[in-house]
N, C-alpha and C positions, 0 to 999 in steps of 0.2 A: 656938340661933338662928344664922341664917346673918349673916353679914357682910358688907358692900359691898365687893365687887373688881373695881378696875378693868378696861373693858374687857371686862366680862361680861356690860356690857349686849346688846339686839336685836340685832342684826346684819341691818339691813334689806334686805341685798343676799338675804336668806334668808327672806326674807316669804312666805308663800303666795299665789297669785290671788285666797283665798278673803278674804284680808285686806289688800285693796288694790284699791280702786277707780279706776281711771283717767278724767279726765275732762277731754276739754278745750271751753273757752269763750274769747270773745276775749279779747285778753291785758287790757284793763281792768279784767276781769271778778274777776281773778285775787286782787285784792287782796281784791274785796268777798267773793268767796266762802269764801279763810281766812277773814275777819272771823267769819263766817257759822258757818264751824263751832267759832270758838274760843267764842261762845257754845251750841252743841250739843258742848261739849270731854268730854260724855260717852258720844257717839255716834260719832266719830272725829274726827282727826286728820289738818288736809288741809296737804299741804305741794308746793311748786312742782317738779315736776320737769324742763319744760321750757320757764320760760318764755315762752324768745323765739317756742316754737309753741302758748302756751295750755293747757296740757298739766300739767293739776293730779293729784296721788295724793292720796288719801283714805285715812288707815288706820284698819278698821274691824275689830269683832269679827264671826264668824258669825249673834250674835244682834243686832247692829246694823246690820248689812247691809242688810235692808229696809227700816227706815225712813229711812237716809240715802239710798238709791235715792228714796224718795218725796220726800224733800226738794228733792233733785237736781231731779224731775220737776217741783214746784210754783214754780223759780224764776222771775222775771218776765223773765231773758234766755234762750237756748238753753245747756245743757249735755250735749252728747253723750257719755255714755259709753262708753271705745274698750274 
């Protein structure tokens, strides 16, 4: 078995498109929509990238890409995906 080494983790700067959803909504929004997917925490993983422009990342697998798009779609404010 392998062993935890530091430093070995993701390297996000190396993420693919296909695993990184960009979205932004106004900045209030920003809180509620983490909230939002740390309970869908098995669907992805949204974290701020710009706040001060709204400007939320999503990190998603291949095979959950779609239904966090649809979630995206069904919220009660706008979230455009850039």
């Amino acid at each position: 078995m392998g062993r935890y080494k530091r430093g070995a983790g993701l390297n996000i700067g190396e993420v693919g498109p296909e695993y990184l959803i960009r979205v932004r909504v106004e900045i209030p929004h920003i809180y509620y929509l983490t909230r939002i997917f740390e309970g869908y925490s098995h669907l992805g993983f949204a974290v701020p990238l710009a706040a001060e422009k709204g400007l939320v990342g999503i990190y998603v697998t291949p095979e959950t890409r779609g239904e966090v798009l649809q979630i995206l779609a069904t919220l009660p404010w706008q979230a455009d995906v850039c």
